[in-house]
Backbone as XML, in Angstrom:
<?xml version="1.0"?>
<chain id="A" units="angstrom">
  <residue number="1" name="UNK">
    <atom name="N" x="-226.877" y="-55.743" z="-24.787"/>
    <atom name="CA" x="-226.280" y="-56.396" z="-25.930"/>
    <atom name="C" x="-224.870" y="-56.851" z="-25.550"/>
  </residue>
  <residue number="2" name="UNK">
    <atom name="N" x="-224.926" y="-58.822" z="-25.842"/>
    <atom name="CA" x="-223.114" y="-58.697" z="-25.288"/>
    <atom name="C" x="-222.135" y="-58.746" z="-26.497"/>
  </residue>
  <residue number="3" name="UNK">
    <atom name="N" x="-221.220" y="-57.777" z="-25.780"/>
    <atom name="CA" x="-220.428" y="-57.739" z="-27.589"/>
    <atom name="C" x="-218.756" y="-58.131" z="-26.730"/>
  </residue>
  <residue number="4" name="UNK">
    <atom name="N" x="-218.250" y="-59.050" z="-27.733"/>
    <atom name="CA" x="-217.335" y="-59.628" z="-27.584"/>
    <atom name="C" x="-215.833" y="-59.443" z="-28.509"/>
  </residue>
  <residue number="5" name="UNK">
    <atom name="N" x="-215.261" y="-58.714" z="-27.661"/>
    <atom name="CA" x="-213.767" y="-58.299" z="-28.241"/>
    <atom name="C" x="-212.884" y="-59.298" z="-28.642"/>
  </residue>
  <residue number="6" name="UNK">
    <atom name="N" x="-212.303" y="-59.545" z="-29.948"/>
    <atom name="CA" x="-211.750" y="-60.656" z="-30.019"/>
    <atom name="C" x="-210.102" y="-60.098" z="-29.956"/>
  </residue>
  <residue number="7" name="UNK">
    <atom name="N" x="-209.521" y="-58.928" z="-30.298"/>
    <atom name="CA" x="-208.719" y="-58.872" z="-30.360"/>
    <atom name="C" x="-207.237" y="-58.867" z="-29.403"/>
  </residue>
  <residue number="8" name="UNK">
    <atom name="N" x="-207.465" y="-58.565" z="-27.745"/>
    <atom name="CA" x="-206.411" y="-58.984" z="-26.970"/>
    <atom name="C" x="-206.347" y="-60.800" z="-26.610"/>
  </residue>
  <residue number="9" name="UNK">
    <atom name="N" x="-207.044" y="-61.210" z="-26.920"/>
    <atom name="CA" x="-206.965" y="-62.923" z="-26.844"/>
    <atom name="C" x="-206.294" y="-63.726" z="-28.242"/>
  </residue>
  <residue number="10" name="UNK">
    <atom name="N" x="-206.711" y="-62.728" z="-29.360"/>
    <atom name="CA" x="-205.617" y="-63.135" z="-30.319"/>
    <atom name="C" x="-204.230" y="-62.790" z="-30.616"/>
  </residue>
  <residue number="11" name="UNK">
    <atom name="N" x="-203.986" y="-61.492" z="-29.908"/>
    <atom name="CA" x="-202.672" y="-60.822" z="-29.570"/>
    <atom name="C" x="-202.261" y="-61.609" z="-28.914"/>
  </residue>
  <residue number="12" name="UNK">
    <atom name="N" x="-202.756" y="-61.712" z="-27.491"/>
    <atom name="CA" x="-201.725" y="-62.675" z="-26.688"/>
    <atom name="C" x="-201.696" y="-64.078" z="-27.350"/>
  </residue>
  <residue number="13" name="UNK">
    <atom name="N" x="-202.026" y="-64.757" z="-27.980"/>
    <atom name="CA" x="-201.834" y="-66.157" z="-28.728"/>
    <atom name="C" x="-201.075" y="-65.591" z="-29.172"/>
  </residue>
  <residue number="14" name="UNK">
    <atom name="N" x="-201.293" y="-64.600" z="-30.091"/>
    <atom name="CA" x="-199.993" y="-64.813" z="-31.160"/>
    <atom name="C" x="-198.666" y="-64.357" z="-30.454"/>
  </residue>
  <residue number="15" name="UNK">
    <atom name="N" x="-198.614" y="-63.753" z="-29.491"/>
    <atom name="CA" x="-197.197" y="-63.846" z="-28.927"/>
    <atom name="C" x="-196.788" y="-65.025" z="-28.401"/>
  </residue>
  <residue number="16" name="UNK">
    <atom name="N" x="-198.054" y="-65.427" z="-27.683"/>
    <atom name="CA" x="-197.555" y="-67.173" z="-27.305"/>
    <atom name="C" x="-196.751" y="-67.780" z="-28.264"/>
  </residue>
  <residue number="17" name="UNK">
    <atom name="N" x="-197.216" y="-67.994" z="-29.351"/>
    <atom name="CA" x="-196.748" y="-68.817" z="-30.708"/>
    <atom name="C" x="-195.661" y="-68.367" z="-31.114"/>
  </residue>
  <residue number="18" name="UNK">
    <atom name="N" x="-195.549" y="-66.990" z="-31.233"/>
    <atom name="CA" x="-194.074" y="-66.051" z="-31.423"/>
    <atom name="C" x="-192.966" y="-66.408" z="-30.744"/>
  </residue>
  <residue number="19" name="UNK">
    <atom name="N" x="-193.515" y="-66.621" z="-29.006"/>
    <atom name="CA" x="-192.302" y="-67.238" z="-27.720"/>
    <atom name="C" x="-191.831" y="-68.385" z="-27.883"/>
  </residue>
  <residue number="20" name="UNK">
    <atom name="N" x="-192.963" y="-69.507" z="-28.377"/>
    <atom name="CA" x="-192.583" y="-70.751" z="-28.640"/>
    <atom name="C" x="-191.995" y="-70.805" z="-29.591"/>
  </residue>
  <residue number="21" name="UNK">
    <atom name="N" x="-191.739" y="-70.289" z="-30.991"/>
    <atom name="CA" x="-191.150" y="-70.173" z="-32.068"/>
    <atom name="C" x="-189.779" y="-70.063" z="-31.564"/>
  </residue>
  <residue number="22" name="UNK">
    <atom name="N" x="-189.801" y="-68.393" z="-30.676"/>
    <atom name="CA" x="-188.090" y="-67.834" z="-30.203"/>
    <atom name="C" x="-187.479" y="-69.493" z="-29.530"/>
  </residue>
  <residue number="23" name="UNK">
    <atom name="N" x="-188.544" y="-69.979" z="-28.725"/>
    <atom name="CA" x="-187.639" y="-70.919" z="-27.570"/>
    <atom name="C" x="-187.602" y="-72.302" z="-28.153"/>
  </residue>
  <residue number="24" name="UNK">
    <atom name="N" x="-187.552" y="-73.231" z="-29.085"/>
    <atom name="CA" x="-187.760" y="-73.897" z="-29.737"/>
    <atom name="C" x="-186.593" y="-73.864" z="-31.480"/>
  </residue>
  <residue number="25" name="UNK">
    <atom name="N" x="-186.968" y="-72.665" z="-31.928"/>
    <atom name="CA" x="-186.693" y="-72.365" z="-32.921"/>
    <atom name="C" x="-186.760" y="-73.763" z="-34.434"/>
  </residue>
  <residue number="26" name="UNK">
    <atom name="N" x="-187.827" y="-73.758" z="-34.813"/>
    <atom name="CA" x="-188.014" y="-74.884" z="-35.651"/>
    <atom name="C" x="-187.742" y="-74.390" z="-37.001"/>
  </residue>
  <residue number="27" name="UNK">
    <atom name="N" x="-187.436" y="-72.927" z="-37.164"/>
    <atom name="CA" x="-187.193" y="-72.746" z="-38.322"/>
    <atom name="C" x="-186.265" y="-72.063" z="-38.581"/>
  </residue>
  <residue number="28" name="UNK">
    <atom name="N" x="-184.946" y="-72.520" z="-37.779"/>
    <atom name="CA" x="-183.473" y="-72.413" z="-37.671"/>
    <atom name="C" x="-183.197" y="-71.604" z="-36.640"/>
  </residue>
  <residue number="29" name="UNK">
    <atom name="N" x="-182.103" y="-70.859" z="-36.518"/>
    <atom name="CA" x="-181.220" y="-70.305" z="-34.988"/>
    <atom name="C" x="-181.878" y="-68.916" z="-35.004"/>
  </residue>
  <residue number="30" name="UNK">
    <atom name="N" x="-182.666" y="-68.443" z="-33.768"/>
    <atom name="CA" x="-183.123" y="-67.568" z="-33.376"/>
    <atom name="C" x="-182.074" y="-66.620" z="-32.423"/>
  </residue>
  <residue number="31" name="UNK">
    <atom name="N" x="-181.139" y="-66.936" z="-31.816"/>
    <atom name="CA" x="-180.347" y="-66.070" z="-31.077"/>
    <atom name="C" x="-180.683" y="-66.186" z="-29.788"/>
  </residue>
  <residue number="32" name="UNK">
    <atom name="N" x="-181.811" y="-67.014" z="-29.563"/>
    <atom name="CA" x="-182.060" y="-66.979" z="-28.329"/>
    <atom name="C" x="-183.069" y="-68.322" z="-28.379"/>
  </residue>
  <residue number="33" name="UNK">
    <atom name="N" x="-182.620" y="-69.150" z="-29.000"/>
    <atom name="CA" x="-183.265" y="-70.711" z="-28.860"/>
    <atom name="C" x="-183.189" y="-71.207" z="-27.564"/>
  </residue>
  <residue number="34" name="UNK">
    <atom name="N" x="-183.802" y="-71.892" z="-26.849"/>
    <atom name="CA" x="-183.220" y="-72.758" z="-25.490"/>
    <atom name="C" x="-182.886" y="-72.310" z="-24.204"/>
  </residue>
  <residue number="35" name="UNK">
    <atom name="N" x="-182.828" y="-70.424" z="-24.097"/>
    <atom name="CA" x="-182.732" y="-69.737" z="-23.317"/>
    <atom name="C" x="-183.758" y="-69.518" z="-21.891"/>
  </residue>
  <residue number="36" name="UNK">
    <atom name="N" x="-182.739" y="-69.384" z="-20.806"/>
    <atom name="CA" x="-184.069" y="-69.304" z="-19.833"/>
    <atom name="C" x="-184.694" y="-67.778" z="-20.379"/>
  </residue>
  <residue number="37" name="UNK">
    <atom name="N" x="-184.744" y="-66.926" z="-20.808"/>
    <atom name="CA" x="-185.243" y="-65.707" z="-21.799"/>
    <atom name="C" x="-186.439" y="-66.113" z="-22.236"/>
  </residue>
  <residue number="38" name="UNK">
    <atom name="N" x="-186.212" y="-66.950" z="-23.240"/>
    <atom name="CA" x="-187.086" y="-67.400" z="-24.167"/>
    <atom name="C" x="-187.959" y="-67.735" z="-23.217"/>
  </residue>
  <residue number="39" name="UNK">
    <atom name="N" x="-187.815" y="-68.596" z="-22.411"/>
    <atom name="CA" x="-188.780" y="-69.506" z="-22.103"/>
    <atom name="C" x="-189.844" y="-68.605" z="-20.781"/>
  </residue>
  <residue number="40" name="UNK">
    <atom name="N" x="-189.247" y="-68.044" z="-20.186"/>
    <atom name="CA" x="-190.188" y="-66.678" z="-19.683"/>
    <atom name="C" x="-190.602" y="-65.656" z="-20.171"/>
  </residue>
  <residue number="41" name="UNK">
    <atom name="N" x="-190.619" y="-65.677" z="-21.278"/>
    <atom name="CA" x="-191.299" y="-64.956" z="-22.316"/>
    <atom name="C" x="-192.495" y="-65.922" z="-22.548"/>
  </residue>
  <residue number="42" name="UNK">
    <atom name="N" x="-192.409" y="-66.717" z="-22.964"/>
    <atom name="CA" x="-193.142" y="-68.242" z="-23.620"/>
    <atom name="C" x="-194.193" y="-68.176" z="-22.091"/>
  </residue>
  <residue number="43" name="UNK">
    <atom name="N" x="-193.610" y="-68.030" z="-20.782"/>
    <atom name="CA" x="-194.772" y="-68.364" z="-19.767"/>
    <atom name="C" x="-195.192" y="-67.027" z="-19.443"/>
  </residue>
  <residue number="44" name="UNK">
    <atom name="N" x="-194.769" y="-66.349" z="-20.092"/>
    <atom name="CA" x="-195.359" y="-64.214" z="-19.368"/>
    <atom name="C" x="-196.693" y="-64.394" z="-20.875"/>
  </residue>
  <residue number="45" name="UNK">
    <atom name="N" x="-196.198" y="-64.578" z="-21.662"/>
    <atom name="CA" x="-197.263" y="-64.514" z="-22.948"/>
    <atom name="C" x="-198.356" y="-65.539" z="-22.442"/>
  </residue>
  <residue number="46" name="UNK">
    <atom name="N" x="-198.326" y="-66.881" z="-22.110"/>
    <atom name="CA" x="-199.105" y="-68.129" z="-22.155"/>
    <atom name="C" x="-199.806" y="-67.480" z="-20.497"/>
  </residue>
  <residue number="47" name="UNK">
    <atom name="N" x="-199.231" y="-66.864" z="-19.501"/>
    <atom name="CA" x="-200.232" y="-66.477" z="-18.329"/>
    <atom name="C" x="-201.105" y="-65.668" z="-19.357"/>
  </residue>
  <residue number="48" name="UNK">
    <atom name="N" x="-200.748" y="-64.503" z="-19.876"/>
    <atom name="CA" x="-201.543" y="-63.296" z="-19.966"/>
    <atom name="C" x="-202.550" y="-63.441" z="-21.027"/>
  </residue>
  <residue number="49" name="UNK">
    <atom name="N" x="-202.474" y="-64.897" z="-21.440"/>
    <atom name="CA" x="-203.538" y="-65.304" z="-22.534"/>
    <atom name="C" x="-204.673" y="-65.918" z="-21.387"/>
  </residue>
  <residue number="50" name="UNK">
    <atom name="N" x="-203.957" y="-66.821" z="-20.451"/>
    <atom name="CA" x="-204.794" y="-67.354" z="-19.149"/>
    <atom name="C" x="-205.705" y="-66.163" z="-18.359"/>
  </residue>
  <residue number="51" name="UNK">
    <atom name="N" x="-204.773" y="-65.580" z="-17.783"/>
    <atom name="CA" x="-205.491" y="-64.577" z="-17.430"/>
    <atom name="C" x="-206.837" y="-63.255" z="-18.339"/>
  </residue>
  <residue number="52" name="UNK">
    <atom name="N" x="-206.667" y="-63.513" z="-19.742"/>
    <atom name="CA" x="-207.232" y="-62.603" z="-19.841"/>
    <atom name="C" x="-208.661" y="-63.769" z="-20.230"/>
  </residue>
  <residue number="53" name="UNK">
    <atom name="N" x="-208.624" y="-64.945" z="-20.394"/>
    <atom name="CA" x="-209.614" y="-66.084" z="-20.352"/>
    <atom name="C" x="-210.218" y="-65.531" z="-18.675"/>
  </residue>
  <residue number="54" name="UNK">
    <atom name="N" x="-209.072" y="-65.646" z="-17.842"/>
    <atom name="CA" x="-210.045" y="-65.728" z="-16.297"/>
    <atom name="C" x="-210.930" y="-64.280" z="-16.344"/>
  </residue>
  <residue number="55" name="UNK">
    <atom name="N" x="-210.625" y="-63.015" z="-16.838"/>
    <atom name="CA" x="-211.243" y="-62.005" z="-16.543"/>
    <atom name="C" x="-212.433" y="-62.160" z="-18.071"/>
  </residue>
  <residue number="56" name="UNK">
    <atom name="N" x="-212.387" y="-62.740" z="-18.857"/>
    <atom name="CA" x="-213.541" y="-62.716" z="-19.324"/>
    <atom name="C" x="-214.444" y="-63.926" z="-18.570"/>
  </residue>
  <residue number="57" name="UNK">
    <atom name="N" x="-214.112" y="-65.122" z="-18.293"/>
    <atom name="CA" x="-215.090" y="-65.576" z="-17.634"/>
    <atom name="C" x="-215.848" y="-65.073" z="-16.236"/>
  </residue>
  <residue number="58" name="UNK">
    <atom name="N" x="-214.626" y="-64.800" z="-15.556"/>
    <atom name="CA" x="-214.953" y="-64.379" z="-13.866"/>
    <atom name="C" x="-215.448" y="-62.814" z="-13.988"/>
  </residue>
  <residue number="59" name="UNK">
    <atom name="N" x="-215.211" y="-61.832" z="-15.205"/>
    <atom name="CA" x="-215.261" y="-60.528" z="-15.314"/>
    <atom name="C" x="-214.311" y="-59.812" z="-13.772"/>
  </residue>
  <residue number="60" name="UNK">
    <atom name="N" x="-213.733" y="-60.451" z="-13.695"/>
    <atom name="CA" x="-212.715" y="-59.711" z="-12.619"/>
    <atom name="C" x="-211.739" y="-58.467" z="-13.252"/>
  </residue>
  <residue number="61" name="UNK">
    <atom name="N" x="-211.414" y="-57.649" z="-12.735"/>
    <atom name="CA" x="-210.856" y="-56.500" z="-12.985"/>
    <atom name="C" x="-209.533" y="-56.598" z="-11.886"/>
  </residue>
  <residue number="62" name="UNK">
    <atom name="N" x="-209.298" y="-57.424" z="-11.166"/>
    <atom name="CA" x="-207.846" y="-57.457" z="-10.691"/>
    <atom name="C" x="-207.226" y="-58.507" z="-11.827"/>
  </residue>
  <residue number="63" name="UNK">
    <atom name="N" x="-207.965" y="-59.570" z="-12.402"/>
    <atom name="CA" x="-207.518" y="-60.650" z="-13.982"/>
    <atom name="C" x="-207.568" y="-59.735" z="-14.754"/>
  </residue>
  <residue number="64" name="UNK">
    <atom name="N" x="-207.743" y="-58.866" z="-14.683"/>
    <atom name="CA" x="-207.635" y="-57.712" z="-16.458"/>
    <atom name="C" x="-206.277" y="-57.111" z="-15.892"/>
  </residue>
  <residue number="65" name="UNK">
    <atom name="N" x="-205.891" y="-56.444" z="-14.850"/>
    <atom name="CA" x="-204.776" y="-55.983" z="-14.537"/>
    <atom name="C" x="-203.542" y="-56.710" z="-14.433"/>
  </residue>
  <residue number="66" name="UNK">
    <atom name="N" x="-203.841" y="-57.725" z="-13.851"/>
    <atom name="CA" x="-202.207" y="-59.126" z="-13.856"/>
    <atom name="C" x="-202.175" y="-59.152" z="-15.352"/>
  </residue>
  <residue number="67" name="UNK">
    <atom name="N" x="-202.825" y="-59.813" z="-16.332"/>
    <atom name="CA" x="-203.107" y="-59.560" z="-17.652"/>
    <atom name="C" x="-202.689" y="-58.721" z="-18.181"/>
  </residue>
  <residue number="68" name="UNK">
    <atom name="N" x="-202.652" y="-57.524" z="-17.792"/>
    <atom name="CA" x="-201.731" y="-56.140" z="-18.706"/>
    <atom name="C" x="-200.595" y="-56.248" z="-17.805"/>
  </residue>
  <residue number="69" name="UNK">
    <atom name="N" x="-200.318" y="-56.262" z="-17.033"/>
    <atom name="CA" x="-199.118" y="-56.452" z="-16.261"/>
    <atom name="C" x="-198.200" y="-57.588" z="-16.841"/>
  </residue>
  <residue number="70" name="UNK">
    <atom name="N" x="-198.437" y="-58.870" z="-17.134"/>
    <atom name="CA" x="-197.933" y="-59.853" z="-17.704"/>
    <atom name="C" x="-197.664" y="-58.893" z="-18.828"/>
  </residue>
  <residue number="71" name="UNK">
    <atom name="N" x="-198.571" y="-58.870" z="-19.862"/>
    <atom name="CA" x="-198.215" y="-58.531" z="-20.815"/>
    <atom name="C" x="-197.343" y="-57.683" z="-21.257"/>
  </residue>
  <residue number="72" name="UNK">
    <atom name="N" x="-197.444" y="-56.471" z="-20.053"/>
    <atom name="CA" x="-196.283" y="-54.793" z="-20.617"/>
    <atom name="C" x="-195.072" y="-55.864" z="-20.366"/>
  </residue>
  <residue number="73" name="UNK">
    <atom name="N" x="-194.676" y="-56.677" z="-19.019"/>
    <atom name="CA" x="-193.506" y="-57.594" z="-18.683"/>
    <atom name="C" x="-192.794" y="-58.501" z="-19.629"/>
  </residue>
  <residue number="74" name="UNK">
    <atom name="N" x="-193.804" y="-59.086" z="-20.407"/>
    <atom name="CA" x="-193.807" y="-59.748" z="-21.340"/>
    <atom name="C" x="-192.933" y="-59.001" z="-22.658"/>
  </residue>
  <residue number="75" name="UNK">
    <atom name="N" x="-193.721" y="-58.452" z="-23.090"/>
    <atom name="CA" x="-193.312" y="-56.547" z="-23.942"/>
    <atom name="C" x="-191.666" y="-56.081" z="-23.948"/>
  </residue>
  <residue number="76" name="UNK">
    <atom name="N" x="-191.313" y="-56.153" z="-22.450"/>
    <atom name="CA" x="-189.895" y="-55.575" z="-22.074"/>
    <atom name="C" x="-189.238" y="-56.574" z="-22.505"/>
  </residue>
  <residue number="77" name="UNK">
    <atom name="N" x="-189.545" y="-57.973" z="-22.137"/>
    <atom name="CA" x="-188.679" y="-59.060" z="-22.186"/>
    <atom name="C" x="-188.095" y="-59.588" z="-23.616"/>
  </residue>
  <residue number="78" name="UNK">
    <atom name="N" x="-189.184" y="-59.352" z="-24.312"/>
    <atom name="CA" x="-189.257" y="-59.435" z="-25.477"/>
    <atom name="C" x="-188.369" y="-58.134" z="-26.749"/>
  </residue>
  <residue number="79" name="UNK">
    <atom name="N" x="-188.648" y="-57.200" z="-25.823"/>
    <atom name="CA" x="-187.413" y="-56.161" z="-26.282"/>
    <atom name="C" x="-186.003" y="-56.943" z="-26.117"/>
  </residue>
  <residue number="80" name="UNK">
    <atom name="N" x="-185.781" y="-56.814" z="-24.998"/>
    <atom name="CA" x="-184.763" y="-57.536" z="-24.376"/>
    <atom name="C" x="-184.065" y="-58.790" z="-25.561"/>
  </residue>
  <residue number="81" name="UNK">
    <atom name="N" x="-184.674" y="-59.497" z="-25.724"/>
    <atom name="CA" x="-184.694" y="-60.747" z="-26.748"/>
    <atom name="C" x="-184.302" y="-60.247" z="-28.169"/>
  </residue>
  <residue number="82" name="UNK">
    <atom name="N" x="-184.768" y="-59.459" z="-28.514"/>
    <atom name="CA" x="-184.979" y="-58.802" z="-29.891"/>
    <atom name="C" x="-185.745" y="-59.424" z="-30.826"/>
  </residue>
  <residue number="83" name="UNK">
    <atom name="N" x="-187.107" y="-59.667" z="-30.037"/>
    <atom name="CA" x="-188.212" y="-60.266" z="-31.236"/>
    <atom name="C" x="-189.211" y="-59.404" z="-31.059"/>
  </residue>
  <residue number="84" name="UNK">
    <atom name="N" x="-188.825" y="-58.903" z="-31.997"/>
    <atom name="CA" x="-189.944" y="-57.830" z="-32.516"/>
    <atom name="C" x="-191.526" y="-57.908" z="-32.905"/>
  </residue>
  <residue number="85" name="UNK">
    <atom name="N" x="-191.575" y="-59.121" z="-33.184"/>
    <atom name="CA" x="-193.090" y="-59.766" z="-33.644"/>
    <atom name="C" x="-193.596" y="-59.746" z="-31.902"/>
  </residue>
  <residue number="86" name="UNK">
    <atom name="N" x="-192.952" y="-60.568" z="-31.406"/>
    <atom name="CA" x="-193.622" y="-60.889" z="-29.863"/>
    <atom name="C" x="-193.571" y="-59.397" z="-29.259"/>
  </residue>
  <residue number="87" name="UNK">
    <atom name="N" x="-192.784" y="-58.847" z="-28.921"/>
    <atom name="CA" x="-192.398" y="-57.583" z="-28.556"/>
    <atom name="C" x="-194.266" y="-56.283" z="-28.780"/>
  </residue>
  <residue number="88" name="UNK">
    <atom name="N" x="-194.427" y="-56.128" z="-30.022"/>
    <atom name="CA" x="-195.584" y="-55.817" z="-30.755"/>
    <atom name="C" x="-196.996" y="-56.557" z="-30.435"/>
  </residue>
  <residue number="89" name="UNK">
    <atom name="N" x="-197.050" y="-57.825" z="-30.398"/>
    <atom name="CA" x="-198.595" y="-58.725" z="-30.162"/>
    <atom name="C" x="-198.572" y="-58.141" z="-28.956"/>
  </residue>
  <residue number="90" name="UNK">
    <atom name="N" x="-197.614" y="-58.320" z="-27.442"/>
    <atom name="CA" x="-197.942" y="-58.060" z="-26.628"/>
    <atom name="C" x="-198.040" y="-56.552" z="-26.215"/>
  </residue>
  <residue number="91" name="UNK">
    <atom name="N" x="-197.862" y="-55.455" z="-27.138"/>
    <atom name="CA" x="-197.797" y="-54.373" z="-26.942"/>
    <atom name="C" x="-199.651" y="-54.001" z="-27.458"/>
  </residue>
  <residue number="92" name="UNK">
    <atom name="N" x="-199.579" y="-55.207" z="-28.392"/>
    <atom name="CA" x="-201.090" y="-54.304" z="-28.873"/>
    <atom name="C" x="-202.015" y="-55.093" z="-27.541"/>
  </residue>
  <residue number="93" name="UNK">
    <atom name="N" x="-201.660" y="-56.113" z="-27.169"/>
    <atom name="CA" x="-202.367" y="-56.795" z="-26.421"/>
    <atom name="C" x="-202.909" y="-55.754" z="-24.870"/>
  </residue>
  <residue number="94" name="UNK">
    <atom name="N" x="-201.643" y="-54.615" z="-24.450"/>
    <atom name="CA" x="-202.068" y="-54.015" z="-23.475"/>
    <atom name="C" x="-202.753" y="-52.913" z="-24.307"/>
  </residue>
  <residue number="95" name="UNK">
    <atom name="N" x="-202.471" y="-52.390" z="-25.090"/>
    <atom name="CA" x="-203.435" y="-51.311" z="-25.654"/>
    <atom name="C" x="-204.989" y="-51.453" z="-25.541"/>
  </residue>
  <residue number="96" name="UNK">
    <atom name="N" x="-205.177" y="-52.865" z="-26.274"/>
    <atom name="CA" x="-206.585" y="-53.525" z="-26.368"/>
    <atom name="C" x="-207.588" y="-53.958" z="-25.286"/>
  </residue>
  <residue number="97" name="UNK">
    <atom name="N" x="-205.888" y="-54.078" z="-23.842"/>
    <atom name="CA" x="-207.033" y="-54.934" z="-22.980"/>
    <atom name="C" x="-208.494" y="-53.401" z="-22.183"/>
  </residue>
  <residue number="98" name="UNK">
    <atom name="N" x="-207.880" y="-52.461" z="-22.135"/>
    <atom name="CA" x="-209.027" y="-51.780" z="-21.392"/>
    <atom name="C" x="-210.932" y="-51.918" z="-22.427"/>
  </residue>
  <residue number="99" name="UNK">
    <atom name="N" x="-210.663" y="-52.471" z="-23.331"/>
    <atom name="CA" x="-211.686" y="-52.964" z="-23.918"/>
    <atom name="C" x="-212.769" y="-53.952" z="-23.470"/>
  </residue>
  <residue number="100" name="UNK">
    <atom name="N" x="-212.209" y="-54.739" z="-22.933"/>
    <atom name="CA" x="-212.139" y="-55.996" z="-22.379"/>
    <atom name="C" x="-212.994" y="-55.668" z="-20.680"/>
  </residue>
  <residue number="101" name="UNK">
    <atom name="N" x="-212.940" y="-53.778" z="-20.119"/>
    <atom name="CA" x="-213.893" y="-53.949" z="-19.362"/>
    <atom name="C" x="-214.927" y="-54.271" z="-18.730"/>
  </residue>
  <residue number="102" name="UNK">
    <atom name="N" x="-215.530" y="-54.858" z="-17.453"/>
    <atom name="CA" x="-216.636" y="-55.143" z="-17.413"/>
    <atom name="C" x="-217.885" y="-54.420" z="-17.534"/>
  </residue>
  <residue number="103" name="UNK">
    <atom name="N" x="-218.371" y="-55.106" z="-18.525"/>
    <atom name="CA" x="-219.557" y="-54.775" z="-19.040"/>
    <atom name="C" x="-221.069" y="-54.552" z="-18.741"/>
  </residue>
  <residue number="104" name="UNK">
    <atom name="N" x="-221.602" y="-53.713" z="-18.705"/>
    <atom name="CA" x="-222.931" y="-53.244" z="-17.935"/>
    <atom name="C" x="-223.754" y="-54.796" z="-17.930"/>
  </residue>
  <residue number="105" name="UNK">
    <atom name="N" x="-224.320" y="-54.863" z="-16.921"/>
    <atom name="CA" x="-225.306" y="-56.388" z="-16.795"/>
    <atom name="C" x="-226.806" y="-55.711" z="-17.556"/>
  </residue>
  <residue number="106" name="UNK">
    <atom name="N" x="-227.186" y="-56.333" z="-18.241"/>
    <atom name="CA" x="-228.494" y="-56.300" z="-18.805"/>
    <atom name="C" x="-229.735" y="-56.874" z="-18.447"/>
  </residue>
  <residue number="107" name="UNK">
    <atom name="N" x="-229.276" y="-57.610" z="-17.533"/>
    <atom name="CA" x="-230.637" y="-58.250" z="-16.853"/>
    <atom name="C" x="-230.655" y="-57.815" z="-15.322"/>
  </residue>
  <residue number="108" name="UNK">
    <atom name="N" x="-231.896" y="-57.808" z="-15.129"/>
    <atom name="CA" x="-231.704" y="-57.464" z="-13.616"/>
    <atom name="C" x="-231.432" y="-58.763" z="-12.724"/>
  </residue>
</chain>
């Protein structure tokens, strides 16, 4: 039976969207608008959404690990920043990813 985890692929989006929000700031002064900060946050979130696409397609388990790795990195940086929303998506995002293991094959 294939059962499909939706929840570290929507974590990491939503930090994506969170980073782009911080680095952008469209809905006034973030404290860290325009920052090289921001904006490696914005590409640590947007890999670890990539990557966790490559380990569900490829089922690779070194793409599940860069993937939590981005993400805890992501996590710090985001401390760092003081955005707490992003900070959190990517925190649940490593919690969630060992879910995301590869999954017994059902066919021979």
């Amino acid at each position: 039976m294939d059962r499909f985890f939706i929840m570290p692929p929507v974590a990491a989006g939503l930090g994506a969207v969170m980073a782009l929000i911080a680095l952008t700031a469209p809905f006034g002064n973030t404290g860290v608008d325009g920052t090289l900060g921001a904006g490696l946050a914005l590409l640590g979130a947007v890999a670890t959404l990539a990557l966790i696409g490559l380990a569900r397609w490829r089922r690779s388990r070194a793409a599940l690990v860069l993937a939590g790795l981005a993400a805890a990195l992501t996590a710090v940086a985001a401390l760092f920043l003081m955005q707490t929303v992003l900070m959190l998506a990517m925190v649940v995002t490593v919690v969630t990813l060992p879910l995301l293991r590869r999954r017994e094959r059902t066919h021979p």
